[in-house]
N, C-alpha and C positions, 0 to 999 in steps of 0.2 A: 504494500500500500504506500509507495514511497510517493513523497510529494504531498500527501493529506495533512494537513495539522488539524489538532483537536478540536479546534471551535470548528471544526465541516461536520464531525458528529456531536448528534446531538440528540435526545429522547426521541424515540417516535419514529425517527431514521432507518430506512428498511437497508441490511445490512449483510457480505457475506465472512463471517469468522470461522477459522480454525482453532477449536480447541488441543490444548497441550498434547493429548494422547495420539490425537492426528495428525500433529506436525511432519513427520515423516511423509507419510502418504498423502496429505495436501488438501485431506478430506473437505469439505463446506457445508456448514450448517449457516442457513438465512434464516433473519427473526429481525424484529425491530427494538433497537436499543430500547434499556429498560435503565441502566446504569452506565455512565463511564466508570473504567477504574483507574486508569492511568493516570499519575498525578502528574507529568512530565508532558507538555504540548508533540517535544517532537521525540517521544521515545524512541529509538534505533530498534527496538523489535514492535513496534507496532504499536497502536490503542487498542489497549483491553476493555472490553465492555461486558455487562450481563445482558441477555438479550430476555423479551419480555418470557419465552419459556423455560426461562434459570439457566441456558449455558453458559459457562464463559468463557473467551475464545477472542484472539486478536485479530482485529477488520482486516479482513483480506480485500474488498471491494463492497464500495457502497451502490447501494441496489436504486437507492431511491434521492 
């Protein structure tokens, strides 16, 4: 997701993240932000968020 800083996400944001256990395999799980976690605007591994059905998983591409 390079290039995105944190104020592009935002609640409500339909979104596609990889969770930690899928990082290998590149899997994507889309949901619409429910939380940022990331405290850091331009983290170098991405913005962590919870998506509204509890995963959490760092934005690989925003959907909406």
């Amino acid at each position: 997701m390079s290039g995105h800083i944190r104020s592009n996400i935002r609640k409500g944001l339909q979104v596609a993240v990889v969770q930690k256990q899928d990082q290998r395999s590149g899997k994507l799980t889309e949901g619409a932000v429910q939380a940022i976690l990331t405290n850091s605007p331009n983290h170098p591994h991405g913005i962590k968020v919870r998506l509204e059905s509890g995963v959490v998983g760092r934005v690989q591409k925003i959907l909406s």
